[in-house]
C-alpha positions as CSV (number, residue, x, y, z in Angstrom):
1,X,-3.1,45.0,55.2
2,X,-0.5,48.3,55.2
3,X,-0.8,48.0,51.4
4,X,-4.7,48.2,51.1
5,X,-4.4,51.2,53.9
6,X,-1.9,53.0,51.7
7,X,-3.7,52.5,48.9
8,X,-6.6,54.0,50.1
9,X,-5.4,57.1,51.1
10,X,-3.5,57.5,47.8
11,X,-7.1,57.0,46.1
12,X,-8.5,59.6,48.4
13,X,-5.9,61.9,47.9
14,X,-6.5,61.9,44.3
15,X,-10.3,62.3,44.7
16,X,-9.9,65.0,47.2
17,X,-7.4,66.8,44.8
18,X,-10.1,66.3,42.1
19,X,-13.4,66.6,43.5
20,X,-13.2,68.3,46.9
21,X,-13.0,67.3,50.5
22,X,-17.1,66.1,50.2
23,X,-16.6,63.1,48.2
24,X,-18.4,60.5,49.5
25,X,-16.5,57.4,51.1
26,X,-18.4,55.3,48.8
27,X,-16.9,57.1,46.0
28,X,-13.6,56.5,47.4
29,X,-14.0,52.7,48.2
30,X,-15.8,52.2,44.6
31,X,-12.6,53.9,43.0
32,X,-9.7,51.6,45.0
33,X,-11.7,48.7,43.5
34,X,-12.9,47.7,47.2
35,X,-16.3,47.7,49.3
36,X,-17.3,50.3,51.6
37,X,-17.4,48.1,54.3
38,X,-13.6,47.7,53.5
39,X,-12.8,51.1,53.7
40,X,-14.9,51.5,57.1
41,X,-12.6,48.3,58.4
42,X,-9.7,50.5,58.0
43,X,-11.1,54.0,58.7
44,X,-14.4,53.5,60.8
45,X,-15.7,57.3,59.9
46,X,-14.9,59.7,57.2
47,X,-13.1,62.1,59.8
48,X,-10.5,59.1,60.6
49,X,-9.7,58.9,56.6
50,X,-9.8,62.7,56.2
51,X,-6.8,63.0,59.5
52,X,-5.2,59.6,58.3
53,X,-4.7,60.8,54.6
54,X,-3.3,64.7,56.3
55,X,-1.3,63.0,58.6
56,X,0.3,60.5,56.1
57,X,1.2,63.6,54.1
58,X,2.9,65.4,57.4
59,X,4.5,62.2,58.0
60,X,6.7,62.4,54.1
61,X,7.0,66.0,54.3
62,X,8.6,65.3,58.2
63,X,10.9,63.0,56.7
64,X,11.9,64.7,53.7
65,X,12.5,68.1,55.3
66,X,13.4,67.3,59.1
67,X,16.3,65.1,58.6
68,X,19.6,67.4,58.9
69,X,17.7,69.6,61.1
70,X,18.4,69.9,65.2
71,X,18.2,71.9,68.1
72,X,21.7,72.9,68.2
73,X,21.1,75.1,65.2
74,X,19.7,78.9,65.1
75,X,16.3,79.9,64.4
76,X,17.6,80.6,61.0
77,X,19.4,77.5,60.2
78,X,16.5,75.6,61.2
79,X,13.4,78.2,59.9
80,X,15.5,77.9,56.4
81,X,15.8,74.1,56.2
82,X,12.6,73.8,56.7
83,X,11.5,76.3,54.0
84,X,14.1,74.7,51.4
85,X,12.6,71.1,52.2
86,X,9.2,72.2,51.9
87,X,9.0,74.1,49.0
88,X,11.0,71.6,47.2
89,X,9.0,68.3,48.9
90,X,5.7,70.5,47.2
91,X,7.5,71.1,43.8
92,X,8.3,67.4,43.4
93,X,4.5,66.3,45.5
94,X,2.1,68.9,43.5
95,X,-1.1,66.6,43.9
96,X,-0.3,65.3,48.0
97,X,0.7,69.6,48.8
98,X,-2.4,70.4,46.8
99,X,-4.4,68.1,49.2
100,X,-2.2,69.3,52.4
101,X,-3.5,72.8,51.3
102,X,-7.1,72.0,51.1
103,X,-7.9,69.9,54.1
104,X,-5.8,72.7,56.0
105,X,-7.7,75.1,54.8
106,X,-11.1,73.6,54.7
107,X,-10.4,73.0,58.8
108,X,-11.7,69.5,57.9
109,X,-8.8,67.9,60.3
110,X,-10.1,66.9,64.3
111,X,-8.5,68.5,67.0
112,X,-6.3,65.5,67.7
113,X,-5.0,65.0,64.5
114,X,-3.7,68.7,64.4
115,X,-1.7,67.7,67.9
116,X,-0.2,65.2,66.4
117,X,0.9,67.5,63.4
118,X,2.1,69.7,65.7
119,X,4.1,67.5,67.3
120,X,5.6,66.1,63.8
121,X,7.0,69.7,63.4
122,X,7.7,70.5,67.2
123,X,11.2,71.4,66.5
124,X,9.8,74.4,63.9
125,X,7.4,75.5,67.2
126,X,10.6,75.6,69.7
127,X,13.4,77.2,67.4
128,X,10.4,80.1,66.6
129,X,9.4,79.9,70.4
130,X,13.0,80.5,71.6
131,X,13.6,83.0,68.5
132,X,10.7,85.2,70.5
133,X,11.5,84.4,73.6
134,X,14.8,86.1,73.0
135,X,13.7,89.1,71.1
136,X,15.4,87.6,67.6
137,X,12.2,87.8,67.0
138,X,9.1,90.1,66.3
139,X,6.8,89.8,69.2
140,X,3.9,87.8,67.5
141,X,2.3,84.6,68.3
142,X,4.2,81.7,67.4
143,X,1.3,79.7,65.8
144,X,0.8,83.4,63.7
145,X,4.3,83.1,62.1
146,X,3.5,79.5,61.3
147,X,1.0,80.6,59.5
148,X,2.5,83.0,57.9
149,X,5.6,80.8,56.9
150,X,3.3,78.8,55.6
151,X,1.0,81.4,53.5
152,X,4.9,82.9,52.0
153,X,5.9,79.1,51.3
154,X,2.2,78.4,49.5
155,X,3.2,81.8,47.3
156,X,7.0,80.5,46.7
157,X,5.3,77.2,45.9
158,X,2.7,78.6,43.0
159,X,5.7,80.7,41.8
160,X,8.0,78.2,41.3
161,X,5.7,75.8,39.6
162,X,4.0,78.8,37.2
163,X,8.0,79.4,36.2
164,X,9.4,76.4,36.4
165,X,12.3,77.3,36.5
166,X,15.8,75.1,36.1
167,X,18.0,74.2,39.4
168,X,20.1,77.1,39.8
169,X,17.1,79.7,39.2
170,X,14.7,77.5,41.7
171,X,17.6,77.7,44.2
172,X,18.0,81.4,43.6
173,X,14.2,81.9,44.1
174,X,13.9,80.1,47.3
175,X,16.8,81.6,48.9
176,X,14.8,84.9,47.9
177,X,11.5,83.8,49.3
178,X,13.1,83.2,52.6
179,X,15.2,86.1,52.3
180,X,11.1,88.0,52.7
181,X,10.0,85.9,55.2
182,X,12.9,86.3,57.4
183,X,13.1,90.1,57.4
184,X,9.6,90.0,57.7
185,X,9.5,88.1,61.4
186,X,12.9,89.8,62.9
187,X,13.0,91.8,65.5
């Protein structure tokens, strides 16, 4: 049963990356090689496949950038990690951080799926929250400088993959990228 599930959001992550957030369900179910009805048994509306396919994607970026990180680390330990993780999780995931992108940006996920996102990447939300709380910080929303990480990250992304460049030179360039960010948000 996991397998079919998975399954089905890989084939709708592909669709979306190809044809947009409004291809039909039917579409989706016809190109897993299953019936709509089977799709529907495992997501009951299109919204619960749209949130299931975002949060699947949170859930392997979590794991592949959150290990090593913890709340006895600085703001900057922590803000960098995550950066590091990401960009190269996107380098390595182009089609599943093309989809992250445009169901993010579309605003196509419910209001409870975003929670739970949020609560995937709390530790990012605290370390910036005590960051500003103690004046390491600009004085900005923290939900701002999320999005702002997450704007520079897109541009260190596109960069990265227009260049490709080797290991050393990616390194370099991330290192750089955060090197922006970070003046950017301190106090």
């Amino acid at each position: 049963m996991k397998d079919k599930k998975a399954h089905l959001i890989e084939t709708a992550i592909g669709l979306f990356a190809r044809d947009g957030v409004s291809v039909s369900t039917a579409r989706i179910a016809a190109e897993a090689g299953v019936s709509n009805g089977t799709l529907f048994n495992y997501f009951p509306t299109k919204q619960q496949l749209i949130d299931s396919v975002y949060l699947s994607i949170k859930e392997d970026i979590a794991q592949n950038v959150l290990s090593g990180l913890g709340r006895e680390m600085s703001v900057k330990e922590v803000m960098f990690g995550i950066w590091r993780g990401y960009i190269q999780w996107a380098v390595a995931n182009p089609l599943r951080h093309e989809v992250s992108v445009l169901l993010r940006e579309a605003r196509a996920l419910s209001a409870s799926a975003q929670k739970r996102v949020d609560v995937i990447f709390e530790l990012k939300v605290e370390k910036l929250r005590q960051g500003v709380d103690r004046h390491e910080l600009v004085d900005l929303p923290v939900d701002y400088i999320c999005e702002l990480s997450m704007a520079q990250i897109g541009v260190a992304v596109m960069y990265l993959r227009h260049h490709q460049f080797d290991t050393v030179e990616a390194g370099k360039h991330i290192h750089r990228s955060f090197d922006v960010f970070w003046r950017g948000i301190c106090a």
